[in-house]
C-alpha positions as CSV (number, residue, x, y, z in Angstrom):
1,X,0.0,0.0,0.0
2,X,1.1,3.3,-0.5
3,X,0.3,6.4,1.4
4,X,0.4,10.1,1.9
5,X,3.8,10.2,2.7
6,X,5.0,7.4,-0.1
7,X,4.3,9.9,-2.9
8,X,6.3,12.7,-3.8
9,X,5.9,16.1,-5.1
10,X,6.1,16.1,-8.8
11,X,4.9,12.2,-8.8
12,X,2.8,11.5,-12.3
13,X,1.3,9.5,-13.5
14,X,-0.6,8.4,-17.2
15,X,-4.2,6.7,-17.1
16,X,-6.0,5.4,-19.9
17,X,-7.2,5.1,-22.6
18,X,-10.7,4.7,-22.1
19,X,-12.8,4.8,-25.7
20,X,-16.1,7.1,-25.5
21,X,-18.5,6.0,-27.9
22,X,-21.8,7.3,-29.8
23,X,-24.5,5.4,-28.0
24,X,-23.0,6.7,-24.4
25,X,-22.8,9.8,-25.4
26,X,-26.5,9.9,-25.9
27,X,-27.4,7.7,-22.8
28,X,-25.4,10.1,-21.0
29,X,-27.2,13.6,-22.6
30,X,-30.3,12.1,-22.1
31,X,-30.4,11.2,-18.5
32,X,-28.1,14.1,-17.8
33,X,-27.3,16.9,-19.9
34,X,-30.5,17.0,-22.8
35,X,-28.9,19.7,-24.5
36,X,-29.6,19.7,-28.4
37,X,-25.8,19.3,-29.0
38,X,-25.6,16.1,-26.9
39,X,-28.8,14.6,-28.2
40,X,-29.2,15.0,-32.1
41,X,-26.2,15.4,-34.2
42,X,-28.3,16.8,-36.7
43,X,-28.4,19.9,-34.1
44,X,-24.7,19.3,-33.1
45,X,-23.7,19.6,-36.3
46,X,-25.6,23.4,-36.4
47,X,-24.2,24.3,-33.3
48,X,-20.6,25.8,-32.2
49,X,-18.9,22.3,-31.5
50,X,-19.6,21.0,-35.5
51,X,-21.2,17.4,-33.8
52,X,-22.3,15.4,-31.6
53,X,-20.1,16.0,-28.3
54,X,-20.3,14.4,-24.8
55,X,-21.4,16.9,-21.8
56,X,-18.3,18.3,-19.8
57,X,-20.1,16.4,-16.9
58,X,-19.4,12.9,-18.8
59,X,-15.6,13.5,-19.4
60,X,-15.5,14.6,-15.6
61,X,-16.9,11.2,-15.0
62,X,-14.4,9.4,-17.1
63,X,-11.8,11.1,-15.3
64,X,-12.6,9.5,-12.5
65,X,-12.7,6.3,-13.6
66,X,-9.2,7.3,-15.2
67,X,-8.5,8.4,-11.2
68,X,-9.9,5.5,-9.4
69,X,-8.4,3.0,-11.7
70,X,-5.1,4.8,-11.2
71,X,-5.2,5.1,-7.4
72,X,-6.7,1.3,-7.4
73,X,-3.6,0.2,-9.7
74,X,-1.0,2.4,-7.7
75,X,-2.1,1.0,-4.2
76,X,-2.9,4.3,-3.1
77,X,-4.7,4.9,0.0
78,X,-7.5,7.2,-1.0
79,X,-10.3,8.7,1.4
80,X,-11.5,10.5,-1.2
81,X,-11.6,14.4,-2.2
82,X,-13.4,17.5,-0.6
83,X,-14.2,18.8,-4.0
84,X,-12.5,20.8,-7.4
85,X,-10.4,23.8,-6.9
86,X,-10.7,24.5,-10.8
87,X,-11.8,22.6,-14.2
88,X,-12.1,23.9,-17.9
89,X,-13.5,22.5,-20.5
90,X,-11.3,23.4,-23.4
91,X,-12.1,20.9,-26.2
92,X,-15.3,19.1,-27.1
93,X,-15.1,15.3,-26.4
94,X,-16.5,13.1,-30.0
95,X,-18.0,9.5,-30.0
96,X,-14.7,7.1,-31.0
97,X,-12.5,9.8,-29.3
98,X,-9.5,8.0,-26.5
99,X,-9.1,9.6,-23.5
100,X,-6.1,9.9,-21.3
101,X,-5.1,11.4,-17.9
102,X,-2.0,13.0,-16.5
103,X,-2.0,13.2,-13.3
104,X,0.5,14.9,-11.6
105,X,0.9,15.2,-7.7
106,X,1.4,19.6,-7.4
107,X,2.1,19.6,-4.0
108,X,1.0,18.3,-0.4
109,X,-0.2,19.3,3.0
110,X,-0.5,17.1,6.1
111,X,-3.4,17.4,8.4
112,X,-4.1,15.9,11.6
113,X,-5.8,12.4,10.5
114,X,-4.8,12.2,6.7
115,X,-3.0,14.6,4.1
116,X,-4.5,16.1,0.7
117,X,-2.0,15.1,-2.8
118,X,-3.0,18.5,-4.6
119,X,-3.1,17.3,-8.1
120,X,-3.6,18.9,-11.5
121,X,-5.5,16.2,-13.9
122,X,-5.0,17.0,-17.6
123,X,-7.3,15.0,-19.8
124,X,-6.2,14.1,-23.7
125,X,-8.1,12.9,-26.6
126,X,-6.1,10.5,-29.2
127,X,-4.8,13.0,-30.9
128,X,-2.9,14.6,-27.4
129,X,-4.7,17.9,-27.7
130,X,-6.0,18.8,-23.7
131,X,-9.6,18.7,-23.4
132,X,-10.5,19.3,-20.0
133,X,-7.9,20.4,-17.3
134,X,-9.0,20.1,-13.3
135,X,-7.1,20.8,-10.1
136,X,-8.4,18.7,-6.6
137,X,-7.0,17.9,-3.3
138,X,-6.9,14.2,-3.1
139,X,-7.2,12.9,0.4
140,X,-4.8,10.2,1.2
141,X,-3.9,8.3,4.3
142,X,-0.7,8.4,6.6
143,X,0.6,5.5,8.1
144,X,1.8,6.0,11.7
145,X,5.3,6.6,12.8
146,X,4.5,3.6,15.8
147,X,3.4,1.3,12.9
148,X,6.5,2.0,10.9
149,X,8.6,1.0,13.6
150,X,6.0,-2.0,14.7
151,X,6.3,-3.7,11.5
């Protein structure tokens, strides 16, 4: 297992890829986000993205499967977060596109029963053009000095 103190500034790493495809974009949009652009691509294509494009809210949720995966894979003793500093949207998100995360660990600050990995989490499509950029405190545990020493 790996925790707070494991993990070092500047740590990164890549998660992914994870395939978004037509019929979950419309799923999605249609329990979520009905917005024209998300439902019809005969509308998408009229509007400002050029087609049919997944909501911002559905790439946030594939980020954190790209996350959880990660922190699952890595061993990392996550508690969870306390919410998002800052996300952009910067590119529209297209059935068939790949997405990948960089994670990368900003900086860290110890509280008294856990510390927070502040980490910036860039999402790519296939094509390695940033379409959604995020910044969260991730909440990891500490192991104890005592059961350091104990093991």
């Amino acid at each position: 297992m790996q925790y707070w103190q494991d993990i070092p500034i500047g740590q990164r790493y890549r998660a992914g890829p994870i395939t978004l495809l037509k019929k979950d974009i419309l799923e999605f949009a249609a329990e979520f986000d009905p917005q024209p652009f998300h439902l019809s691509s005969e509308a998408a294509d009229e509007s400002i993205f050029g087609g049919l494009c997944a909501s911002g809210w559905q790439v946030c949720a594939l980020m954190m499967r790209l996350l959880a995966d990660t922190l699952n894979q890595e061993k990392i003793m996550a508690l969870g977060s306390p919410g998002v500093e800052q996300l952009r949207w910067l590119k529209p998100v297209f059935a068939d596109d790949q997405l990948y995360a960089d994670i990368t660990v900003d900086s860290k600050i110890k509280h008294q029963e856990y510390g927070d990995l502040l980490c910036n989490i860039s999402v790519y499509n296939q094509d390695e053009k940033c379409v959604m950029n995020l910044s969260s405190p991730i909440m990891v545990a500490y192991q104890d000095q005592d059961e350091v020493h104990n093991d």
